[in-house]
C-alpha positions in Angstrom: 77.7 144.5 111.0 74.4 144.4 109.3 72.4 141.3 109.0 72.8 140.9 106.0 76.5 141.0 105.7 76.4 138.6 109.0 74.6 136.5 106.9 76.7 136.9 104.0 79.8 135.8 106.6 78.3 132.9 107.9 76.6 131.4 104.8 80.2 129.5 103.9 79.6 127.6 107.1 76.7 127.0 107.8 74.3 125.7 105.5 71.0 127.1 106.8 71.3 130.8 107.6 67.8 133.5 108.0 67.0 136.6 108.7 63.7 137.2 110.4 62.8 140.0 112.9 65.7 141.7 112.3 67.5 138.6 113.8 70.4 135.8 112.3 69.3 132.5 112.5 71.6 129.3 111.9 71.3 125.7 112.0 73.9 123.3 113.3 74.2 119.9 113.8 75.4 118.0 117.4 78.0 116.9 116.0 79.3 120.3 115.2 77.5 122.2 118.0 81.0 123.0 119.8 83.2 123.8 117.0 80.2 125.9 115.6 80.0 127.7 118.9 83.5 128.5 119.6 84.0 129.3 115.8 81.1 131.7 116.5 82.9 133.4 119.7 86.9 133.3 118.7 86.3 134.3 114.9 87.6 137.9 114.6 84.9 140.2 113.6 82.2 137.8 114.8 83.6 137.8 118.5 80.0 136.2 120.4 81.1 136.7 123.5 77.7 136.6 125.3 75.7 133.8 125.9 72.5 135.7 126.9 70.4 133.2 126.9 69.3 129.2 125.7 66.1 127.6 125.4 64.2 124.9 124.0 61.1 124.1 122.7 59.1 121.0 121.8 57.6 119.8 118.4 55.7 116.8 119.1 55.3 114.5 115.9 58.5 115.6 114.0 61.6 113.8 113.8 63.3 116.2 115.8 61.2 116.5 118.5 63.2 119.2 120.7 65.2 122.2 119.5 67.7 123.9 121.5 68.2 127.7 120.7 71.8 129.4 121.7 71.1 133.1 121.7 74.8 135.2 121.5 75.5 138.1 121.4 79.3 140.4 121.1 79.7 143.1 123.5 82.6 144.5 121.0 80.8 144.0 117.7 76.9 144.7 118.9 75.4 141.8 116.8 73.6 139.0 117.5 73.0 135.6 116.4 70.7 132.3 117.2 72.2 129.3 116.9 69.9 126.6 116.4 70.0 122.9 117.0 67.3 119.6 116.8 67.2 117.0 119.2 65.5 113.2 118.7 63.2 112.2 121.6 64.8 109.1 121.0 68.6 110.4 122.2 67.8 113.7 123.6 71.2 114.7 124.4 73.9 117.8 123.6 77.1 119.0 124.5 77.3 121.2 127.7 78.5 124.5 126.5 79.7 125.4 130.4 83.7 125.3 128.7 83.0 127.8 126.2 80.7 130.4 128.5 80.1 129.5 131.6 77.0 130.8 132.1 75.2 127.7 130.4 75.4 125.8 133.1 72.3 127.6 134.8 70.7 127.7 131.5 71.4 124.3 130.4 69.9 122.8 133.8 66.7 125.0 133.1 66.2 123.2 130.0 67.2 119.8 131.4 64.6 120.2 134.0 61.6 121.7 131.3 62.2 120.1 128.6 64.4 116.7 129.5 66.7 117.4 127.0 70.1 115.9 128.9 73.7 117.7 128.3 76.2 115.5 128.4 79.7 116.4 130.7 77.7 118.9 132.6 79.7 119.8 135.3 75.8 119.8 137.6 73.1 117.9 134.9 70.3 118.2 137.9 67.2 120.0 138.3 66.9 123.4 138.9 63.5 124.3 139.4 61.5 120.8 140.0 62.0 119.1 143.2 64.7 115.9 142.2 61.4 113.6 142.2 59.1 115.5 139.9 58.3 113.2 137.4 58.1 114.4 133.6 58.9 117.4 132.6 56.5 120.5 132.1 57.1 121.9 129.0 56.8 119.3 127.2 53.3 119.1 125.4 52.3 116.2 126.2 52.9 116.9 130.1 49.3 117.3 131.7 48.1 120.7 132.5 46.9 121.2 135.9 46.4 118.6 138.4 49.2 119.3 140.0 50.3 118.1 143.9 51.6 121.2 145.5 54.1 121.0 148.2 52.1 123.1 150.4 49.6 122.2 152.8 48.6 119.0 151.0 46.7 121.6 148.6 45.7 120.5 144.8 45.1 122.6 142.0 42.8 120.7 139.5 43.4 120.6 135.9 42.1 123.9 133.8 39.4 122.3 132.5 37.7 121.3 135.9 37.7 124.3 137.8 34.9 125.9 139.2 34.6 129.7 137.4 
């Protein structure tokens, strides 16, 4: 399936639907981020199969602060799509998607532990990567760059601005 007739299919449900790179975009909603996703892996001729990967990044100043990205892809069909999704800072939580492929559940603790967006009924919702005490979360952009305590040898790396060259 092209594109353009993926677009063409999935314009009836969802509202916002691109094309860029090549690449389907859509825009969902958390209170229709389940249903969306398992509409997007049962429907026959759509048949995402794949999670191969989820992200998020961070938009300081906008009224969705954090988005969420579910990249899918069907081994039977060989067509992708990106399923979008904006967070508040103010509640930043979502739906675990470990039912539907459980491969999220590494994915989904990634961007826990980055970005501090929380899913909720994760069957593990703990760090990952950051010891359970790291405070903040790094990919945030407002998280300081540099200055951080390593855990080895009582070493400090001082921010980017203040090193020596």
């Amino acid at each position: 399936m092209s594109p353009e007739e993926l677009v063409s299919r999935l314009g009836s449900r969802f509202g916002d639907v691109l094309v860029a790179s090549h690449g389907v975009s859509v825009v969902t909603g958390r209170e229709r981020l389940l249903d969306d996703l398992a509409f997007l892996r049962d429907e026959p001729g759509l048949a995402f199969d794949f999670l191969s990967d989820l992200t998020g990044i961070d938009w300081p100043g906008r009224d969705l602060r954090f988005w969420v990205a579910y990249h899918l892809y069907s081994v039977k069909e060989k067509h992708r799509v990106r399923v979008k999704i904006g967070v508040p800072e103010t509640d930043p939580h979502l739906p675990t998607a470990t039912e539907l492929w459980p491969g999220a559940n590494f994915m989904e603790r990634e961007v826990f532990d980055m970005l501090g967006v929380v899913f909720d009924d994760h069957p593990d919702m703990r760090r990952i990567l950051l010891p359970e005490d790291w405070e903040g979360h790094p990919h945030r952009k407002d998280h300081e760059l540099g200055g951080v305590n390593t855990r080895f040898k009582d070493a400090f790396i001082p921010p980017i601005d203040q090193r020596l060259r």
